[in-house]
N, C-alpha and C positions, 0 to 999 in steps of 0.2 A: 746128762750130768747128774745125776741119778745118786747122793751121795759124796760127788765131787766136790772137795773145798776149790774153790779157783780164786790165786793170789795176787792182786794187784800191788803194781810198781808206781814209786811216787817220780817225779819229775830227776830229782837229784840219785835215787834208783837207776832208772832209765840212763843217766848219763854216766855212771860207774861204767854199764855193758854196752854204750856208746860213746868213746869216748874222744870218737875224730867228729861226734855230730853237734852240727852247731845247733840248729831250730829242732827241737826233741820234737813238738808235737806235729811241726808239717813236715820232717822227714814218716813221722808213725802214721801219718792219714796217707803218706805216696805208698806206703808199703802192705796198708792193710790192715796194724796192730788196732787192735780193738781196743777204747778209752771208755771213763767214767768219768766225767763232774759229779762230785759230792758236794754239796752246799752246805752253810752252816754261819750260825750270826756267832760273831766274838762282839769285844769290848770296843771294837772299832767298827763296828757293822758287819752285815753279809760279806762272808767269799767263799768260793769257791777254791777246789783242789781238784786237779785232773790226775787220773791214774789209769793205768797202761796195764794191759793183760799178759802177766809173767812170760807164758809160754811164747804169744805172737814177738816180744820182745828178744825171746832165748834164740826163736828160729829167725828173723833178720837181722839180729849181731855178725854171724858171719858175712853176711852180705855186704854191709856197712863197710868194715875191717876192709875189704879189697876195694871196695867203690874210694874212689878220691874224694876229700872233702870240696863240697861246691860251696861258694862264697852265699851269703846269706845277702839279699837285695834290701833287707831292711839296717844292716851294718851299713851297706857304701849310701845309704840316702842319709843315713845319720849323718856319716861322716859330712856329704854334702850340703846340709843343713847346718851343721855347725860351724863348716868352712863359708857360708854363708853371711852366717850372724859375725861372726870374724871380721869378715872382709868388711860389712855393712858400718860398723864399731868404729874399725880406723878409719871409712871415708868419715865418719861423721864426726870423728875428733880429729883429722886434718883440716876439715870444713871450720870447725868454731875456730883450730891454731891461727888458721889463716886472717879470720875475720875478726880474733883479737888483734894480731899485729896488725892490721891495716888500722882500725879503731884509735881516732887521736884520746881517747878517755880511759887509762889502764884501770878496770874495775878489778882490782886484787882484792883480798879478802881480809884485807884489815884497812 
């Protein structure tokens, strides 16, 4: 690479020329595109930025394009974690309904 500029792609980049992918960076680690972490401190502390190497990106775009998108396992554990805390909320406020109405001492709020 002798003279070669080589241009890295930022995350919202990548998903321009991916645009049925959901997890940009572990669909680009199954296929081989080559990444960077740049570090850097701001006014909130250290972070990081990952960037993707234009070319490996340009050659599994067509790939992507035919491949079907596969459901992301960290989406449906979300989902199920939230449908969790949900479900946990109304046992626990049908639990106190109950155990006011049984209560001969109505503690309201005035």
């Amino acid at each position: 690479m002798d003279g070669e500029e080589v241009s890295w792609l930022t995350v919202r980049q990548v998903r321009t020329l991916w645009p049925e992918v959901g997890p940009v960076h572990e669909t680009a680690r199954i296929h081989g595109v080559r990444f960077r972490t740049d570090g850097a401190d701001s006014a909130w502390g250290p972070h990081s930025t990952v960037r993707y190497h234009a070319d490996d990106v340009r050659r599994v775009a067509p790939l992507l394009g035919a491949a079907p998108r596969r459901p992301s396992r960290r989406n449906g554990l979300a989902g199920f974690l939230a449908l969790l805390l949900l479900l946990t909320l109304l046992i626990a406020l049908i639990t106190w309904a109950w155990q006011q109405s049984r209560s001969d001492v109505h503690n309201y709020w005035h």
